[in-house]
C-alpha positions in Angstrom: 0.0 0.0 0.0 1.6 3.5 -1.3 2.0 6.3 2.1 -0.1 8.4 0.3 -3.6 9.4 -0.1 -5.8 7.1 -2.6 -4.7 8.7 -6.1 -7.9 7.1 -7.8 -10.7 8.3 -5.5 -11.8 10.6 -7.1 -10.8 9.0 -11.3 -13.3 6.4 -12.9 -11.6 3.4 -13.7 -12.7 3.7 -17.5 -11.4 7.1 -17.7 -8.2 7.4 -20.0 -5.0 8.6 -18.2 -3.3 11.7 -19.8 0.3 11.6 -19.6 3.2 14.3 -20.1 6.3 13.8 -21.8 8.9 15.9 -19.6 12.5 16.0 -20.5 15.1 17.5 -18.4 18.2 19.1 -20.1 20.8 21.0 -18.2 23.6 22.7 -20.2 26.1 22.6 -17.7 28.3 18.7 -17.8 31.3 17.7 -16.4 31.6 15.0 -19.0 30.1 16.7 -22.3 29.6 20.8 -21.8 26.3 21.6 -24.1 25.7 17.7 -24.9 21.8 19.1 -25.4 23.3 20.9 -28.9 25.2 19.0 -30.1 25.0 18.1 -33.6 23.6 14.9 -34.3 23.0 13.7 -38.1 22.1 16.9 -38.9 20.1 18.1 -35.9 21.0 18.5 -31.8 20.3 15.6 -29.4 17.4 17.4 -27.8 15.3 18.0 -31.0 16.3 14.4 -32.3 15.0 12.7 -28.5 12.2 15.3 -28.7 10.8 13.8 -32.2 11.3 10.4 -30.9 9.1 11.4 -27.6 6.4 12.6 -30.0 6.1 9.9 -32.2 4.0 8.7 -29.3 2.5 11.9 -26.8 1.0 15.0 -27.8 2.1 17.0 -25.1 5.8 17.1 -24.6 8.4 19.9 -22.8 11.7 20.3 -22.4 12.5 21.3 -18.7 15.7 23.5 -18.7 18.0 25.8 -17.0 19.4 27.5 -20.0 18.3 30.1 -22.1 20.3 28.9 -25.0 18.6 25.6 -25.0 14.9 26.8 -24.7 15.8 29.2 -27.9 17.0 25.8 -29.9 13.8 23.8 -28.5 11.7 26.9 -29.4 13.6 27.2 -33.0 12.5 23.6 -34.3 8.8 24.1 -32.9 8.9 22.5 -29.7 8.0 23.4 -25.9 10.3 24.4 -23.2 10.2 25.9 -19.9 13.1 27.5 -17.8 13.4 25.7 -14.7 15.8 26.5 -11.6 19.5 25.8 -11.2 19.4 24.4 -8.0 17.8 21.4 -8.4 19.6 18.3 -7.3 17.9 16.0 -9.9 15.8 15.2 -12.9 13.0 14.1 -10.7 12.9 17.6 -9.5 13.3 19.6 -12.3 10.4 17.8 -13.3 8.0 18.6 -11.1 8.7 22.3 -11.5 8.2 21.5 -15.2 4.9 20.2 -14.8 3.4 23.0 -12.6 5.0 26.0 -14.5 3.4 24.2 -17.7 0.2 24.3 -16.2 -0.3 20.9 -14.6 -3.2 18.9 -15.2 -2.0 15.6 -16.6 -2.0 12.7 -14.4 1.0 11.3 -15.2 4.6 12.9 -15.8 7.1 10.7 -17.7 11.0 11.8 -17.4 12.6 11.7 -20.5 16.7 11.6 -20.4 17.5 14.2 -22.6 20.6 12.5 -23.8 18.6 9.3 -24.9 18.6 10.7 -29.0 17.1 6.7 -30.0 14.6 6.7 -27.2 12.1 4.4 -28.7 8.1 4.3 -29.6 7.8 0.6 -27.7 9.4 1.6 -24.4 7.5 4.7 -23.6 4.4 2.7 -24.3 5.8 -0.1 -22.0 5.9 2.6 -19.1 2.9 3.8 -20.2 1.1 0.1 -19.7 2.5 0.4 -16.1 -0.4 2.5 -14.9 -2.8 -0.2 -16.3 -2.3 -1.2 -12.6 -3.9 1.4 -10.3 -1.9 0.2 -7.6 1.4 2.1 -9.6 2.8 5.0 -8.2 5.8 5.0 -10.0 7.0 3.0 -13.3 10.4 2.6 -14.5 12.1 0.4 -17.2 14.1 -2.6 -16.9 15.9 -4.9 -19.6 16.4 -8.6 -19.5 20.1 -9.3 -19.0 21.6 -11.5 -22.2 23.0 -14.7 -20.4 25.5 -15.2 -23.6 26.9 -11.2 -22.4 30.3 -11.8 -20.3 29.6 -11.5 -16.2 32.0 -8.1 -16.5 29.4 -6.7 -18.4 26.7 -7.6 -15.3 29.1 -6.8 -12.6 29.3 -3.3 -13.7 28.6 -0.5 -11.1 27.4 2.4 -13.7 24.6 -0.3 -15.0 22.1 -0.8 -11.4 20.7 -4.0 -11.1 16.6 -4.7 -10.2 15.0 -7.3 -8.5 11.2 -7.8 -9.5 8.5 -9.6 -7.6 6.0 -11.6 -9.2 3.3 -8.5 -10.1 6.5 -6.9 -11.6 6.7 -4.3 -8.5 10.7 -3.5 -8.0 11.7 -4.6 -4.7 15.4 -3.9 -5.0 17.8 -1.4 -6.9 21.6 -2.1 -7.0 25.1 -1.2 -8.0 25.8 -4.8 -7.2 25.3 -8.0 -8.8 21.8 -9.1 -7.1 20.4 -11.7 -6.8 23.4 -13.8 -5.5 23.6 -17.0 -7.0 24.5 -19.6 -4.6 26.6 -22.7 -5.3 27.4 -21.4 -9.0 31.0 -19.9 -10.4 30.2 -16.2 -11.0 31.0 -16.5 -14.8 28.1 -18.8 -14.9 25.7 -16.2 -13.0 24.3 -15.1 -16.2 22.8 -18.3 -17.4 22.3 -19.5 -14.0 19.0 -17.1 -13.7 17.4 -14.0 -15.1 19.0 -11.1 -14.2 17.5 -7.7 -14.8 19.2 -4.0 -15.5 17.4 -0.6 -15.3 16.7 1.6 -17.4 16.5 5.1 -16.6 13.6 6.2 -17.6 10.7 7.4 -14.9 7.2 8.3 -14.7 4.8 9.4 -11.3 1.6 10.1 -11.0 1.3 13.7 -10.8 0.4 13.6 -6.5 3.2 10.9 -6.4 6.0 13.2 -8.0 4.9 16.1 -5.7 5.3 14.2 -2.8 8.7 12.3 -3.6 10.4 15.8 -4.3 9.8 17.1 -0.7 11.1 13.7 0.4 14.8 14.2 2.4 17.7 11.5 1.0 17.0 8.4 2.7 20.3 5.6 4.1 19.9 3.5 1.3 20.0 6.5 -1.8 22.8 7.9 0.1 25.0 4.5 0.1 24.7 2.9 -3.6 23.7 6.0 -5.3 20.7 5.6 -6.4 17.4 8.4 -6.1 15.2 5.3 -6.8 15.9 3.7 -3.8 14.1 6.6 -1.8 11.0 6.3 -3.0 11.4 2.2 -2.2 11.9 3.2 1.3 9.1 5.5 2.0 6.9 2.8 0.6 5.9 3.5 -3.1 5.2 1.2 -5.7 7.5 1.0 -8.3 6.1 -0.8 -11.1 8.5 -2.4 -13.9 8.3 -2.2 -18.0 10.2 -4.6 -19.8 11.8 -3.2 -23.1 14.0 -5.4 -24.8 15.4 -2.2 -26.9 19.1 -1.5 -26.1 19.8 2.2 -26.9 22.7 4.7 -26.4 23.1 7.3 -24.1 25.6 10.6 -24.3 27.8 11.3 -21.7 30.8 11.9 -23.5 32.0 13.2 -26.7 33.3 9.9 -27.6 29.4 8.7 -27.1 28.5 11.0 -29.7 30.7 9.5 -32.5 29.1 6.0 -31.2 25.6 7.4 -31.5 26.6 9.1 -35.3 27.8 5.6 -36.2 24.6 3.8 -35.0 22.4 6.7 -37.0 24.5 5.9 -39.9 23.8 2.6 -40.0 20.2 2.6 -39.4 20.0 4.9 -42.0 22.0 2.3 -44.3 19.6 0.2 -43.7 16.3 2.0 -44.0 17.2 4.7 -46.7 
């Protein structure tokens, strides 16, 4: 049972949810300075992940801190609002998106803005999430490829989720979990199905209001993780499955990776 009030007291069950795309794009990177505009195949990573985003929602933002990137979101047609420079994560930047655009939807999905190949079938897989009124909050994982090389598991910068049978998260980690017992670590990924995350996010709109004022709990502060919070103060997380592997910019050698996949996908759909 979620901590807060009952979300769909006062919704019919037949009523269609409205949802909002929301992506967050700061300019300022330690990694990649200005990764928002930079030039991908002929346009900058925040129109191309702001197409992609609309291929599926009507209503999508850009939630920003920098003038120069509402201007370029504004200059290919798109929405943007200026959001505050303080905020400590995408989760919060969000939420001041959503009220400064007017509120009103009742459900907010957070966009990565540096997810150019963001795909049709995985914001639809979040979307299916709230099919379950018991969801406060749905996020994406990916089934981990038993013939992939443990190293690949084992890695700290790709969290690890543990599902339940109704596909509620019960666990987010840095580590390898679940342990396998009895079984040479090489063989853990054959040995049973392990699960990464995906970062993507979306809250009911009461949910995200209330997860923002939450302080950092023990477990967020030791592996890292925001998502861990909102496990701890007793929300639902509800689980997607995409099988869609896609690439993320951090970096400007991502970049080149990303201009390489474009140019082969448009090799093979001219």
């Amino acid at each position: 049972m979620s901590p807060h009030s009952n979300h769909d007291a006062a919704r019919g069950d037949d009523q269609a949810l409205s949802f909002i795309g929301i992506i967050p794009a700061r300019y300022a990177s330690t990694r990649f300075p200005g990764k928002p505009l930079a030039r991908l195949g002929g346009m900058t990573v925040i129109e191309r992940v702001y197409r992609q985003v609309s291929l599926v929602m009507d209503r999508v933002v850009v939630a920003t801190d920098d003038e120069r990137i509402r201007q370029a979101v504004e200059a290919f047609g798109g929405r943007a609002v200026m959001t505050s420079t303080e905020h400590r994560s995408g989760t919060d930047r969000c939420q001041e998106a959503y009220v400064t655009n007017g509120g009103g939807e009742d459900v907010i999905i957070n966009i990565q803005g540096d997810e150019p190949f963001v795909h049709p079938l995985q914001l639809k897989a979040i979307m299916r999430c709230f099919d379950n009124p018991a969801t406060d909050i749905a996020t994406l994982v990916r089934p981990f490829d038993a013939s992939r090389p443990y190293s690949e598991l084992e890695n700290p910068n790709t969290p690890k989720v543990v599902l339940d049978s109704q596909m509620h998260a019960r666990y987010f980690s840095r580590s390898v979990i679940p342990y396998v017992r009895g079984v040479e670590r090489e063989q853990w990924p054959s040995a049973t199905q392990f699960y990464t995350h995906v970062g993507m996010y979306a809250y009911r709109a009461a949910v995200l209001a209330e997860i923002t004022q939450l302080p950092q709990s023990p477990l967020e502060l030791a592996e890292s993780l925001e998502q861990l919070r909102w496990l701890e103060n007793g929300y639902t997380i509800t689980a997607g499955v995409t099988e869609v592997a896609t690439v993320g910019i951090d970096t400007p050698e991502d970049l080149v990776r990303a201009q390489a996949l474009l140019d082969e996908q448009e090799r093979k759909n001219p």
